[in-house]
C-alpha positions in Angstrom: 26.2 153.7 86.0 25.4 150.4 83.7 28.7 149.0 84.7 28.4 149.7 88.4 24.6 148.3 88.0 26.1 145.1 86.7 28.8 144.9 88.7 26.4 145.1 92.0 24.2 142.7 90.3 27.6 140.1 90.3 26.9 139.6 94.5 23.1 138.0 94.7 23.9 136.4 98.2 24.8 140.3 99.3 21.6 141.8 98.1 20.8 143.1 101.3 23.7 145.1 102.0 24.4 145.9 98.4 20.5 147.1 97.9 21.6 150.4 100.4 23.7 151.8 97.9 22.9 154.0 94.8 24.2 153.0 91.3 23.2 156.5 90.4 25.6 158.4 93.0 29.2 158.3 93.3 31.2 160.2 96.0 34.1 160.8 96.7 36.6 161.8 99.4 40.5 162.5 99.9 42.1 159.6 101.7 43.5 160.5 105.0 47.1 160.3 104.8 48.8 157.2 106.1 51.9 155.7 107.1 51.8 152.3 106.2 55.4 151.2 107.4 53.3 151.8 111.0 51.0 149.2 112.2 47.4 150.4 112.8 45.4 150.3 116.1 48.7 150.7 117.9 49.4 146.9 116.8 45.9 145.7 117.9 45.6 144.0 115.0 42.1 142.4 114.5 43.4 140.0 111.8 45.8 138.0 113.7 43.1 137.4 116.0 41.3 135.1 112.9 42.9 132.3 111.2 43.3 134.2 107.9 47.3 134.0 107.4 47.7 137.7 108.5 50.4 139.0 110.7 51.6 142.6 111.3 54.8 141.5 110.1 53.0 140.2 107.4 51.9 143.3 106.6 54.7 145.6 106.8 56.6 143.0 104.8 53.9 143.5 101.8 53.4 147.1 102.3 57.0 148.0 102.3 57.3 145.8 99.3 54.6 147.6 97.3 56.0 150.7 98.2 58.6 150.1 96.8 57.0 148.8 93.4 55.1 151.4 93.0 58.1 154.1 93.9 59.8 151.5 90.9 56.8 152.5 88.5 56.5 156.2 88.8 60.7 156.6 88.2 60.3 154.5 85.2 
């Protein structure tokens, strides 16, 4: 809880946003299952409508390439 406490503490400008959360209370969920050599949204991608470098076949490039390192690490 100390760490979390100082880590929140790390993003003054997002006090606002930041002050909603608990450093006392952690939850947790299952991830839903995903299938990331699939675009989201049906290829409605909301990053390629912002300058920010991303492209869906950005994307799948770097997901199928991390797949594939991490499929690397757990046979090693």
């Amino acid at each position: 809880m100390a760490l979390k406490r100082k880590m929140m503490q790390c993003y003054p400008t997002q006090y606002p946003t930041i002050a909603m959360f608990s450093a006392g209370l952690e939850k947790f969920r299952l991830a839903p299952l995903h299938d990331f050599a699939k675009l989201p949204n049906a290829g409605k991608l909301f990053y390629e409508t912002r300058p920010w470098g991303m492209t869906g076949a950005r994307w799948l490039n770097l997901a199928d390439r991390a797949i594939n390192d991490l499929v690397g690490q757990a046979a090693a």
